[in-house]
C-alpha positions in Angstrom: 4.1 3.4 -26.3 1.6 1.3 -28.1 -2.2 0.4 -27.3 -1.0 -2.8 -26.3 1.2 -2.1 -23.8 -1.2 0.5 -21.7 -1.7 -1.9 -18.5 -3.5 0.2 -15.9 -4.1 -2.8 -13.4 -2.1 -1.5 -10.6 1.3 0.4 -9.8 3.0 -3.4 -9.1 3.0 -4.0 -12.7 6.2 -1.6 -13.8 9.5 -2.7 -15.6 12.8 -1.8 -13.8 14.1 1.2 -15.5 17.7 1.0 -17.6 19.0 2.8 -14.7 17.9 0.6 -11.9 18.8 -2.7 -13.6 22.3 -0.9 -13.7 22.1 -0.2 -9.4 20.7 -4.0 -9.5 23.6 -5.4 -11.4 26.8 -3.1 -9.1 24.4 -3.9 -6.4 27.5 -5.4 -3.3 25.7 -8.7 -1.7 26.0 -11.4 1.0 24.0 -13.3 2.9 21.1 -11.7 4.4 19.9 -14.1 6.6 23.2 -14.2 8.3 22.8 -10.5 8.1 25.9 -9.8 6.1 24.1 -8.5 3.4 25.5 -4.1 3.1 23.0 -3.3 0.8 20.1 -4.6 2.4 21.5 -2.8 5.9 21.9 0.2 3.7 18.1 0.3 2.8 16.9 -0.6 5.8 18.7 2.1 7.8 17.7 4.5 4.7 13.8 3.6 5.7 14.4 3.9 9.3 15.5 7.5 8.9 12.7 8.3 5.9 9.7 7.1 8.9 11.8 8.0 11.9 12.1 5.0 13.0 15.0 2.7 15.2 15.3 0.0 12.6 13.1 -1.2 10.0 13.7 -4.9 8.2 13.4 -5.9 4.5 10.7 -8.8 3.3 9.0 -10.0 0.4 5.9 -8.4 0.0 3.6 -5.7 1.6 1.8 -8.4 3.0 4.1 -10.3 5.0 5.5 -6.6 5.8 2.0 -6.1 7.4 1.2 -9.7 8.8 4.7 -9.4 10.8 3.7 -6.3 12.2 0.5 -7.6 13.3 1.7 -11.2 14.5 4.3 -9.0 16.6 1.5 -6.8 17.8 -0.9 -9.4 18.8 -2.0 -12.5 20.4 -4.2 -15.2 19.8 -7.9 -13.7 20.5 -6.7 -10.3 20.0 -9.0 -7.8 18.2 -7.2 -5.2 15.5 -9.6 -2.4 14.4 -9.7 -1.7 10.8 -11.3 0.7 8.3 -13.6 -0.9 6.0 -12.3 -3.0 3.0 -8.4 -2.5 4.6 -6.1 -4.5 2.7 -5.4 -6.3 5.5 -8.5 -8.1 5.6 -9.8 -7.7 1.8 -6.4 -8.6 0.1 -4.7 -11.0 2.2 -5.7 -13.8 2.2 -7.0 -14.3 6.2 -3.5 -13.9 7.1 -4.1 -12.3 10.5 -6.3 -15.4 11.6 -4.5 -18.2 10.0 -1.0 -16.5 11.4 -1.5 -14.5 14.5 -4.5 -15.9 15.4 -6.4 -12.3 15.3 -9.3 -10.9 14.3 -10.5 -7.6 12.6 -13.5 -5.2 13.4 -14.2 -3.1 10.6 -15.1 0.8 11.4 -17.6 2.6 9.6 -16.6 5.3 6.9 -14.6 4.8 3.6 -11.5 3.3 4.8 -10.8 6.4 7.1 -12.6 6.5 10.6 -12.4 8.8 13.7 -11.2 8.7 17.3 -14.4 8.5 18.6 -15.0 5.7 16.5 -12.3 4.0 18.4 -13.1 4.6 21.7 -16.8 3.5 20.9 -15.4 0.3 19.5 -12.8 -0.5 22.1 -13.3 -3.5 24.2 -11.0 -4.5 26.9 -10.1 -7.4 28.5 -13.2 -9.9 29.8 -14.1 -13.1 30.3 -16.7 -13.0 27.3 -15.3 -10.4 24.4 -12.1 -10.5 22.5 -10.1 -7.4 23.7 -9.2 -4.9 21.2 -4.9 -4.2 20.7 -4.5 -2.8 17.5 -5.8 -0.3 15.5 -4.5 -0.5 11.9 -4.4 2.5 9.4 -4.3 2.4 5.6 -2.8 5.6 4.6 -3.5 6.0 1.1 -6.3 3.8 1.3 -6.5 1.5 -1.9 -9.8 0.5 -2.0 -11.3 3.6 -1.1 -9.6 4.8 -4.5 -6.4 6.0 -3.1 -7.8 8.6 -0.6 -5.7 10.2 1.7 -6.0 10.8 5.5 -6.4 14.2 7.3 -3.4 14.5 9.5 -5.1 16.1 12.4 -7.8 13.3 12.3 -5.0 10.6 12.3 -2.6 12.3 14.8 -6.6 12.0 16.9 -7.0 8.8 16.3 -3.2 7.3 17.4 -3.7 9.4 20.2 -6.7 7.6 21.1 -5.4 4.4 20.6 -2.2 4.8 22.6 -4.6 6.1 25.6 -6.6 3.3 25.7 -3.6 1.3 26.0 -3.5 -0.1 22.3 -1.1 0.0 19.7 -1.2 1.7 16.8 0.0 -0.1 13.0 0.3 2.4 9.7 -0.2 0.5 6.4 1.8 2.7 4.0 1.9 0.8 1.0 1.4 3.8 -0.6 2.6 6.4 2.1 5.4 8.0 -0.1 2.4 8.9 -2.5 0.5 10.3 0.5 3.9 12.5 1.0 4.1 13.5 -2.4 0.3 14.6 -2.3 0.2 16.4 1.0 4.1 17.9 1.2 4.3 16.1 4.3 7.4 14.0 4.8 7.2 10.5 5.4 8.7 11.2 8.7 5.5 13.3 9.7 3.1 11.3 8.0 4.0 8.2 10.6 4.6 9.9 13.0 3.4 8.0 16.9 2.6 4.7 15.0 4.1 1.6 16.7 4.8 -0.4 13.5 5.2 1.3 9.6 4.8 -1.0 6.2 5.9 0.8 3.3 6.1 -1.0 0.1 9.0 -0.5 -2.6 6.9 -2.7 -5.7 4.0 -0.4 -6.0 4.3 3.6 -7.1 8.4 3.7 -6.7 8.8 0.8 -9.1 11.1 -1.5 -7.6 10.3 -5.4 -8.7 10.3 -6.7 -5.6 10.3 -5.7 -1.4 8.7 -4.0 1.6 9.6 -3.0 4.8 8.6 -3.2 8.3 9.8 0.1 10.7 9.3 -0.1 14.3 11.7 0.1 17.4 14.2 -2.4 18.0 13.0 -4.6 20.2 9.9 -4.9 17.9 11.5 -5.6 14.9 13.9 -8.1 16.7 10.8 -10.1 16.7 9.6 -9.3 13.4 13.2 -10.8 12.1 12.4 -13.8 13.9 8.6 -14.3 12.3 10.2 -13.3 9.0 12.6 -16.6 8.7 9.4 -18.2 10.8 7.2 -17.5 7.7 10.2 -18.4 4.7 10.6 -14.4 4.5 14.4 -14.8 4.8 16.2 -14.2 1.5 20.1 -14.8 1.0 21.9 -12.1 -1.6 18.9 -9.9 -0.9 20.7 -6.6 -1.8 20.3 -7.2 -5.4 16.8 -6.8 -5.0 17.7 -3.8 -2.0 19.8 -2.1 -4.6 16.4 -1.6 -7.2 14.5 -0.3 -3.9 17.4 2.4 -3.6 17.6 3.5 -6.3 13.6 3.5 -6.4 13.9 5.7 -3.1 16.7 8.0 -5.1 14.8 8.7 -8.0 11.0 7.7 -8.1 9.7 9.3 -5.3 9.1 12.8 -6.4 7.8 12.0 -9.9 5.0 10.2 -8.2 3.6 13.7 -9.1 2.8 13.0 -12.8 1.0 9.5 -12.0 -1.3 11.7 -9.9 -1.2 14.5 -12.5 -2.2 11.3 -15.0 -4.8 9.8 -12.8 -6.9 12.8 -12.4 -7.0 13.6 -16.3 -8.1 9.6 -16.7 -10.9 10.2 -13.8 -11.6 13.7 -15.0 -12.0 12.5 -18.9 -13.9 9.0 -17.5 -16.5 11.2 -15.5 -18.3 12.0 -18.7 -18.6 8.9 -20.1 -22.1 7.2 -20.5 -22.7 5.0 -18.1 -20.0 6.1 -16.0 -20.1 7.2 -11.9 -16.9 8.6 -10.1 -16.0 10.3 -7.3 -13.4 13.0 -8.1 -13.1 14.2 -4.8 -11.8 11.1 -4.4 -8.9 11.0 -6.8 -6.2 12.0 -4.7 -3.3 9.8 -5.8 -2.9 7.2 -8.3 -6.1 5.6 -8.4 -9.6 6.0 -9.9 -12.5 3.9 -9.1 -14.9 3.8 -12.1 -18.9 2.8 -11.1 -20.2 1.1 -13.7 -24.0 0.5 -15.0 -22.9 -2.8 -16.3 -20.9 -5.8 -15.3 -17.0 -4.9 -14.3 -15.7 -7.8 -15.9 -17.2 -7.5 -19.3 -15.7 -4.0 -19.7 -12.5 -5.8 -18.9 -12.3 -8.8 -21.3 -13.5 -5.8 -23.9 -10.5 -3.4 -23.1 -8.4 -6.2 -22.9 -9.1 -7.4 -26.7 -8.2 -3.8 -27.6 -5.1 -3.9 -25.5 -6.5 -1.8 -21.8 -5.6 -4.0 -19.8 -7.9 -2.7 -16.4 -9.4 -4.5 -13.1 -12.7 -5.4 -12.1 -12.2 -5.7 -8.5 -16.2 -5.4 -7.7 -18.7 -6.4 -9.5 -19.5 -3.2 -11.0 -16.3 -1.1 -10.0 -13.8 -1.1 -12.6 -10.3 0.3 -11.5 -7.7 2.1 -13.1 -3.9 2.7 -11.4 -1.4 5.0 -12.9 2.5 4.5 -12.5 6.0 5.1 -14.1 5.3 2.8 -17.2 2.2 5.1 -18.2 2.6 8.6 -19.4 -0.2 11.1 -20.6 0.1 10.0 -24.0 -1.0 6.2 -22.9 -3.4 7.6 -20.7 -5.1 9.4 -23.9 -5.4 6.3 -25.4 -6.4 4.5 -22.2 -9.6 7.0 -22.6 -9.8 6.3 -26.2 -10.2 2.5 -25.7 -12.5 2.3 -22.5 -14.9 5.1 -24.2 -14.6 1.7 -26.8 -15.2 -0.9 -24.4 -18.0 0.8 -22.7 -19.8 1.3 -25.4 -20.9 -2.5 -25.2 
């Protein structure tokens, strides 16, 4: 691997492998919308099972896996509880406004909150607030740097939520790294929530596709938001087949891009200039605090061939994945130490 192809941007930024452009090309198709599509069943009923599910249903992105969950989840008015900086509200776009007609309440802490922040945020139904419905959980927490939750505080807090007569939505993007991390199955790991997201795109390495799990019923009317928001696709299961195979075969390695992102946090915490919190690099992500501009260190890292993101104005953020191995990730050091240096 050369300097110039080290891209540490994010986990979405992988290259099918040989092998999965092989289970792409056998891949069997039809049409999904009118559900004949055997690969696309096939991975949705392979989900299900993986988060215990009834069904689960195959869309685009992460986002619209998220947004249908949440449109299905609330009304017009309707308040959904977040943790702060949640990629619901940081990352897309004002899509649970502009599509379902929520809005979001932000609970203190680093992306992780409690159940008694719950309860002391819960509002219910009156003739002056907005009544609280949903309480959404990112679970590894991207912004946060990847962080993982504590399953006994998040088996509190859905308990909390179902008791005050809420739902509860898991935003596992990234829960099969969460698995991988804590040796608890998928299965566990969402256990009680009322709606699952788990994206195929990011640490597995599939090009494209999420999933929404849920019961039936619910996911009856994510299917119908889905062709609602152009979500429908027609030979789907090419893109189904590269999701499992990404299932199959990417899951466990997940292991070495953690392995890989603490030696980049680890080798980063003594640069000059340099802030981190390793107790916070629990995954695939490492948040660098800078003592300069965020995007100067990135157009300098770029020119070297490090491609990185600036995605605060003095946070710098690195993401390892399948396409990076240690050796990269030596020279990723090399070339920040570089671009650092001003």
């Amino acid at each position: 691997m050369t300097a110039a192809d080290i891209d540490l941007r994010s986990d979405t930024v992988t290259r099918p492998t040989a092998a999965m452009r092989a289970a792409i090309a056998a891949a069997e198709v039809g049409d999904d919308v009118f559900g004949d599509d055997p690969t696309v069943r096939r991975l949705e009923e392979t989900v299900a099972e993986l988060l215990g599910t009834e069904a689960a249903l195959f869309v685009p992105s992460g986002t619209m896996a998220n947004q249908l969950a949440l449109r299905a989840l609330v009304q017009p008015g309707d308040q959904v509880l977040i943790g702060k900086d949640a990629h619901v509200w940081r990352f897309e776009c004002g899509a649970l406004a502009a599509l379902s007609g929520g809005q979001t309440h932000a609970l203190p802490g680093d992306g992780r909150f409690t159940a008694a922040d719950v309860r002391a945020a819960f509002a219910p139904d009156g003739v002056y607030g907005s009544p609280t419905r949903v309480v959404a959980v990112e679970n590894t927490h991207n912004f946060a740097g990847g962080v993982i939750w504590d399953r006994a505080a998040l088996a509190e807090v859905v308990a909390v939520t179902h008791e005050l007569g809420m739902t509860a939505h898991l935003d596992g993007a990234r829960l099969w790294n969460a698995a991988v991390a804590t040796g608890a199955s998928e299965r566990e790991l969402a256990a009680g929530f009322d709606t699952v997201s788990v994206c195929l795109s990011k640490g597995l390495g599939a090009p494209v596709g999420s999933l929404v799990a849920a019961n039936r019923a619910t996911i009856a009317r994510c299917h119908r938001f889905r062709k609602m928001y152009g979500g429908g696709m027609r030979q789907a299961g090419l893109l189904a087949a590269a999701g499992l195979h990404a299932l199959d075969h990417h899951r466990a390695r997940l292991v070495e891009d953690h392995a890989n992102a603490r030696y980049l946090a680890e080798a980063c915490a003594g640069m000059p200039g340099v802030t981190i919190d390793l107790a916070s690099v629990q995954t695939n992500i490492v948040m660098l605090d800078l003592d300069q501009p965020a995007a100067d260190v990135v157009a300098r890292a770029k020119a070297r061939g490090l491609k990185t993101s600036a995605i605060a104005r003095t946070r710098l953020r690195l993401v390892t994945h399948l396409d990076v191995d240690r050796a990269a990730c030596t020279r990723a050091v090399e070339l920040l130490a570089v671009a650092l240096a001003r």
